[in-house]
C-alpha positions in Angstrom: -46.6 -6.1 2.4 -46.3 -3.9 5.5 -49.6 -1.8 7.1 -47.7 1.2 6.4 -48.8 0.7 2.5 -52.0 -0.2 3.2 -55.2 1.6 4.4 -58.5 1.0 4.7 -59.9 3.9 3.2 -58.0 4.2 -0.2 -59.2 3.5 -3.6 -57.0 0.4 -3.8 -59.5 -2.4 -5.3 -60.9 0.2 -7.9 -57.0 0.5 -8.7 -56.6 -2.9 -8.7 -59.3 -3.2 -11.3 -58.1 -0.6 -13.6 -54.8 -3.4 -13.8 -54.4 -4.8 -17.3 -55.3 -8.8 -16.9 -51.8 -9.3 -18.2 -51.1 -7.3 -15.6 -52.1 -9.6 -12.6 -49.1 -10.9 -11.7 -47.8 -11.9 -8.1 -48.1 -8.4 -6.3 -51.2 -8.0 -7.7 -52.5 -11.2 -6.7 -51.5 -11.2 -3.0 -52.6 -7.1 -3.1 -56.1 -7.7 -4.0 -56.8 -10.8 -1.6 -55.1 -8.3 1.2 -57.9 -5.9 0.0 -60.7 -8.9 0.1 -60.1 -10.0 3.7 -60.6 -6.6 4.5 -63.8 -6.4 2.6 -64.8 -9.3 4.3 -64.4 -8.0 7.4 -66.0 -4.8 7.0 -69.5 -6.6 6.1 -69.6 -7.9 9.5 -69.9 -5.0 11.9 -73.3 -3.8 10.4 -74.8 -7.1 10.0 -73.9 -8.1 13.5 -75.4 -4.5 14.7 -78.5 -5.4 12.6 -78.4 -9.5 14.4 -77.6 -7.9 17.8 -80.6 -5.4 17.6 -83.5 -8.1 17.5 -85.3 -8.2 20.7 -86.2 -11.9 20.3 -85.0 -14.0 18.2 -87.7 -16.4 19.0 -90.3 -14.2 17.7 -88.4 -13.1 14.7 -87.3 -16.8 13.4 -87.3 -16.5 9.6 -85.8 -12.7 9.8 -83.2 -13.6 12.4 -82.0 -17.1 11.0 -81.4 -15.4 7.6 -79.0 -12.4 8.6 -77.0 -15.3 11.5 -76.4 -17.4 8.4 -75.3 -14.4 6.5 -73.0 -13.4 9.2 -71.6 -17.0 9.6 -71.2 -17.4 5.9 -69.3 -14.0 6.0 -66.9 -15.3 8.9 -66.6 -18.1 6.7 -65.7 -16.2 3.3 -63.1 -13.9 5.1 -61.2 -17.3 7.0 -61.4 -18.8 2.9 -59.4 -15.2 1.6 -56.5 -15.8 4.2 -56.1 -18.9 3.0 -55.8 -17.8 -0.4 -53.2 -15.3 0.3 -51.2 -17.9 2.7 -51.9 -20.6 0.2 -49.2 -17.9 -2.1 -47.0 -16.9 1.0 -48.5 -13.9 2.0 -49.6 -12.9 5.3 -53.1 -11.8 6.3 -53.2 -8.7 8.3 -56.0 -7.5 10.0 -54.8 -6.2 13.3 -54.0 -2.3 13.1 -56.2 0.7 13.2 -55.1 2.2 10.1 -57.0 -1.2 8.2 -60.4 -1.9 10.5 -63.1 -0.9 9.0 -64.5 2.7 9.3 -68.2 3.7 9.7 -69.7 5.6 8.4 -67.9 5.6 5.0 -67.3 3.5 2.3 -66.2 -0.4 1.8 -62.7 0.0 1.6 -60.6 -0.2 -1.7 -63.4 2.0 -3.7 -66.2 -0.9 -4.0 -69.1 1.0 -4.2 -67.6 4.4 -3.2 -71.2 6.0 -3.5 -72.4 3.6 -0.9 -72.4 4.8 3.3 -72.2 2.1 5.2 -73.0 2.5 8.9 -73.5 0.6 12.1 -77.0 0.6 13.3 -80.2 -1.8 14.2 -82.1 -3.8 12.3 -83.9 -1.2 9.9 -85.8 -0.6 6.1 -82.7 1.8 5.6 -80.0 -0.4 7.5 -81.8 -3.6 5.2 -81.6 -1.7 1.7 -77.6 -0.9 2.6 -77.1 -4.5 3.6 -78.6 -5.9 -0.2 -76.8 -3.1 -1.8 -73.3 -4.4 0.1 -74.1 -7.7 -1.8 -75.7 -6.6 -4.8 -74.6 -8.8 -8.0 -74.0 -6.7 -11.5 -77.1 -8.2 -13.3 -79.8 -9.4 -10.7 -82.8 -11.3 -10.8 -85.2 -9.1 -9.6 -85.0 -5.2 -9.3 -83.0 -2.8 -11.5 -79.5 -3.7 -12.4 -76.8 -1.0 -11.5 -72.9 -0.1 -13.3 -71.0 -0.6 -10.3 -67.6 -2.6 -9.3 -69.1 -5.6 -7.1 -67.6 -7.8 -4.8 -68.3 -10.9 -7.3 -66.6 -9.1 -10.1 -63.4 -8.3 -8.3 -63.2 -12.1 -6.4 -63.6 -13.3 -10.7 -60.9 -11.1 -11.5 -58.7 -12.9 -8.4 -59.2 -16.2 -10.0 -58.6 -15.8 -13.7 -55.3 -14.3 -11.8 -55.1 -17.7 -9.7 -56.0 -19.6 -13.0 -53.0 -17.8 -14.6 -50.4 -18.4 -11.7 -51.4 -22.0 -10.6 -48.0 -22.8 -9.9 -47.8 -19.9 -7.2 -50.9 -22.4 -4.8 -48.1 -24.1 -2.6 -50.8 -24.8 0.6 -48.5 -23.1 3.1 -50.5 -21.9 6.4 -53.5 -23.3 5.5 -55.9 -23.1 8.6 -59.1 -25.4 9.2 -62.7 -24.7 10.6 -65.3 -27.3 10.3 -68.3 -24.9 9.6 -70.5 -27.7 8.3 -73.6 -27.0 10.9 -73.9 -23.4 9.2 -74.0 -24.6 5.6 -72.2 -27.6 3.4 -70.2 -24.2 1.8 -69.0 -23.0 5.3 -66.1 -25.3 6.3 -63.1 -22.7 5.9 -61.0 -25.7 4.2 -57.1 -25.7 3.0 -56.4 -24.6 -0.6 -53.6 -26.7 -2.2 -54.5 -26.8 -5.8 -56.7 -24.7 -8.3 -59.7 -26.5 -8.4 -59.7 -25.9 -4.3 -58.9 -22.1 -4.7 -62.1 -22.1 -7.6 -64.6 -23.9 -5.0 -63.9 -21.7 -2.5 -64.1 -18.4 -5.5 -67.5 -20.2 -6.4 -68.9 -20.5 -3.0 -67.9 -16.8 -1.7 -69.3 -15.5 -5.1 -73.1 -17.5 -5.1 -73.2 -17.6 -0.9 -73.4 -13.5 -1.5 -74.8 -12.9 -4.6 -76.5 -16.4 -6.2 -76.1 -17.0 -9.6 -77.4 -15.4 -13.1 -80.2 -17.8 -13.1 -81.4 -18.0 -10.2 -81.8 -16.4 -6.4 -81.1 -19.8 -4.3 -77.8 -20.3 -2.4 -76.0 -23.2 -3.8 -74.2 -23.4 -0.6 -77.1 -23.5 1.7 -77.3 -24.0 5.9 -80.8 -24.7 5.0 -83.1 -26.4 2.4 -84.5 -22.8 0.3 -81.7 -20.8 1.9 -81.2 -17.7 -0.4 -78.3 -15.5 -1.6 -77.6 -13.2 0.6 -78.3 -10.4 -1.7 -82.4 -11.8 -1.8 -81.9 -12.6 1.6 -81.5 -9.4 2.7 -84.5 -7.8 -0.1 -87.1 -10.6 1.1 -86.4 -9.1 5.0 -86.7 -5.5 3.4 -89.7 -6.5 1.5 -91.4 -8.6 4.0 -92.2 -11.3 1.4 -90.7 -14.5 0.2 -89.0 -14.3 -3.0 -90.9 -16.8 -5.2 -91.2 -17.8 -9.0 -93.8 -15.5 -10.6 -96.8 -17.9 -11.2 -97.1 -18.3 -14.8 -93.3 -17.5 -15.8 -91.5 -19.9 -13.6 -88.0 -17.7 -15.0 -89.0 -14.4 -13.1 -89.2 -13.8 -9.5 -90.8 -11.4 -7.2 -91.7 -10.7 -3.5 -94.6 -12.5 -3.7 -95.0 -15.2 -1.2 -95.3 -15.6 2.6 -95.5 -12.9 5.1 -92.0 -11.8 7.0 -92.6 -10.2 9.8 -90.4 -7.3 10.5 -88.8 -8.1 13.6 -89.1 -5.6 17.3 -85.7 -4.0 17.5 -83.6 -2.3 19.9 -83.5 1.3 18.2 -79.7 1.3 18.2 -78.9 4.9 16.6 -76.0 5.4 13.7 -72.7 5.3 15.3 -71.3 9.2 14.2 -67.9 9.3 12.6 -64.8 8.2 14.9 -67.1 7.0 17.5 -69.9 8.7 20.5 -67.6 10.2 21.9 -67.6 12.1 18.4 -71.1 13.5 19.4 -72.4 16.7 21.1 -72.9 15.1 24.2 -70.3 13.8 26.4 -70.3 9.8 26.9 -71.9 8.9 30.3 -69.4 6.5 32.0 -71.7 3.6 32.1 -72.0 3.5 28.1 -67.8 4.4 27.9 -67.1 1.5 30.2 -69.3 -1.0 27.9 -67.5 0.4 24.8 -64.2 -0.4 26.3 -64.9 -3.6 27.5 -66.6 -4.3 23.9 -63.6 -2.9 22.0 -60.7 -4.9 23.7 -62.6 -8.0 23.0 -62.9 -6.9 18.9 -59.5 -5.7 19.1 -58.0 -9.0 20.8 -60.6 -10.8 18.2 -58.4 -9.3 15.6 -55.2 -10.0 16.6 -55.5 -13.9 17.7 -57.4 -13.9 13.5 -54.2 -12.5 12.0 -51.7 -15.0 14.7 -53.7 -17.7 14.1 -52.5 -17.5 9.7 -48.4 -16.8 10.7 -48.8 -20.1 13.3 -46.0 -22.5 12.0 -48.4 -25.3 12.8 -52.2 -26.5 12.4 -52.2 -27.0 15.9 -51.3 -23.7 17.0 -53.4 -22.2 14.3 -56.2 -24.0 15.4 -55.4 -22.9 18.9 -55.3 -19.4 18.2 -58.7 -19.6 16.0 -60.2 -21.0 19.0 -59.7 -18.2 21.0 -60.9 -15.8 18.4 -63.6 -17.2 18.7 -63.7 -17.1 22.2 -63.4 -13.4 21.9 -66.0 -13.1 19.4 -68.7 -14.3 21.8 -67.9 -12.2 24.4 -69.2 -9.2 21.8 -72.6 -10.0 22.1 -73.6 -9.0 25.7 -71.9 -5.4 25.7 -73.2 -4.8 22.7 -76.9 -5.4 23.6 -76.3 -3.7 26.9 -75.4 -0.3 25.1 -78.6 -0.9 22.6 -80.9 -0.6 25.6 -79.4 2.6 27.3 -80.7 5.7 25.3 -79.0 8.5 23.8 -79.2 12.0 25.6 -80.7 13.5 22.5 -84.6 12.3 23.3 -84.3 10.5 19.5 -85.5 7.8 21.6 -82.1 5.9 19.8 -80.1 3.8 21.8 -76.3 3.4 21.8 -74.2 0.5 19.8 -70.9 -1.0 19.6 -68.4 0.8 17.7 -66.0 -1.7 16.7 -63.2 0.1 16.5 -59.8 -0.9 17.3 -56.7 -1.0 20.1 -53.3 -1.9 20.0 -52.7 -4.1 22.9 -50.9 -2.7 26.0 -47.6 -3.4 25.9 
């Protein structure tokens, strides 16, 4: 699989879909986990804008611990898919322009085409795209919606796994103990089925719980919810709680959430500020830069650290991912408190956008 024959805005995991099950064979396989990394990765960009925004955490505990677990269960979900495509000999690939994520636009391969997602602060409208990201086909609580959902397509990867069990060989299986973000969050090698169905399982319930119930099986926390009911009890303001007298049904009926003070980071236009009718002041175009060779290098030690010949090296490599990842934060939170020129009172954001290292 080469970038050339991938992009990030084509209709690929609604073609995938359309497959015949008998029809899941190899290509298909290592196709649609290509597509699922990058669906991974495309969640994280807005929930990080919407994590970044919070003024103090401190004074926002129960909104700001939900969405950091979210986004560290995400991390966690995308370093579980490029194991599943290594664990088969393919090769993640994450590291090119034509496959980051676009904003605003839709989740790439088709899921949820008449969804926008954007990057912006922590907001009602930012909260109700967040849920609908991680909607399940038949929830709990609110009204259920016909739509191609993350759960369903990682479900149609493993009945293709379950089919092709003797493709799992464990090659470049890369390690992260997790464990202080959740007992489902260790990103953990996959050498058999039963491995590649846990980690199915845990994706699937850490995003979108189960048909019986709103609780995250996989929880950081005791009470920890789905992400989907996560994201509604923030939007809400209430916990999601049994309904008293039918212990089966569930609404927004408990404790208060306070929505938290925010940095009014505006929506990032298409391609970027500089996109806008203003021109960038040099301040705000340095911050980008600096902000955008750290998510770009980011990208590129992710997709080195899956083609390492050894653990070692591919633990070496995460490491500084990681490394890069936390230099994100400060840039981004400088450009959320410098305001546009359009007296919106908005601020500016990251982009997250990406560049090919200089040769």
């Amino acid at each position: 699989m080469t970038t050339t024959a991938l992009n990030y805005e084509s209709t690929r995991i609604a073609e995938l879909m359309e497959v015949p099950a008998e029809a899941h064979d190899e290509q298909w396989l290592k196709d649609s986990l290509q597509q699922a990394i990058m669906l991974e990765l495309a969640t994280l960009p807005p929930y990080l804008c919407g994590l970044w925004s919070i003024k103090d955490p401190g004074e926002s505990a129960d909104a700001f611990a939900m969405v950091q677990e979210i986004v560290f269960d995400e991390m966690s979900h995308m370093g579980l898919a490029c194991n599943m495509l290594t664990t088969i000999g393919g090769t993640p690939l994450l590291a090119d322009e034509k496959l980051v994520p676009k904003y605003p636009g839709s989740l790439p391969g088709g899921v949820r085409p008449e969804l926008s997602v954007s990057l912006s602060g922590l907001s009602k409208q930012s909260l109700d795209m967040y849920s609908q990201i991680e909607k399940p086909d038949d929830p709990i609580v609110e009204a259920r919606e016909i739509h191609t959902s993350i759960g369903a397509f990682y479900t149609a990867i493993l009945e293709a796994f379950r089919k092709h069990q003797n493709l799992i060989a464990g090659t470049r299986q890369v390690t992260r103990n997790m464990s202080s973000h959740g007992k489902g969050n260790d990103v953990v090698p996959l050498t058999s089925f039963d491995d590649v169905e846990k980690a199915v399982t845990t994706i699937k319930e850490q995003g979108e719980g189960t048909a019986a119930s709103p609780d995250n099986p996989f929880p950081g926390a005791p009470g920890e919810l789905a992400h989907f009911y996560s994201f509604r009890e923030i939007f809400h303001g209430r916990k999601l709680i049994p309904v008293p007298g039918d212990p089966t049904k569930f609404d927004f009926q408990g404790d208060v959430i306070p929505m938290p003070q925010t940095f009014p980071m505006g929506t990032v236009p298409k391609g970027g500020w500089a996109q806008g009718p203003v021109a960038v002041p040099d301040e705000v175009r340095q911050l980008l830069d600096t902000f955008i060779q750290h998510y770009s290098s980011m990208l590129r030690f992710i997709e080195q650290a899956w083609q390492a010949a050894t653990p070692a090296a591919a633990s070496q490599l995460l490491n500084k991912a990681v490394g890069q990842m936390f230099q994100l934060q400060a840039p981004a939170q400088q450009l959320m408190q410098i305001p546009l020129p359009d007296n919106s009172g908005s601020t500016y954001g990251p982009e997250f956008r990406y560049v090919a290292a200089e040769a």
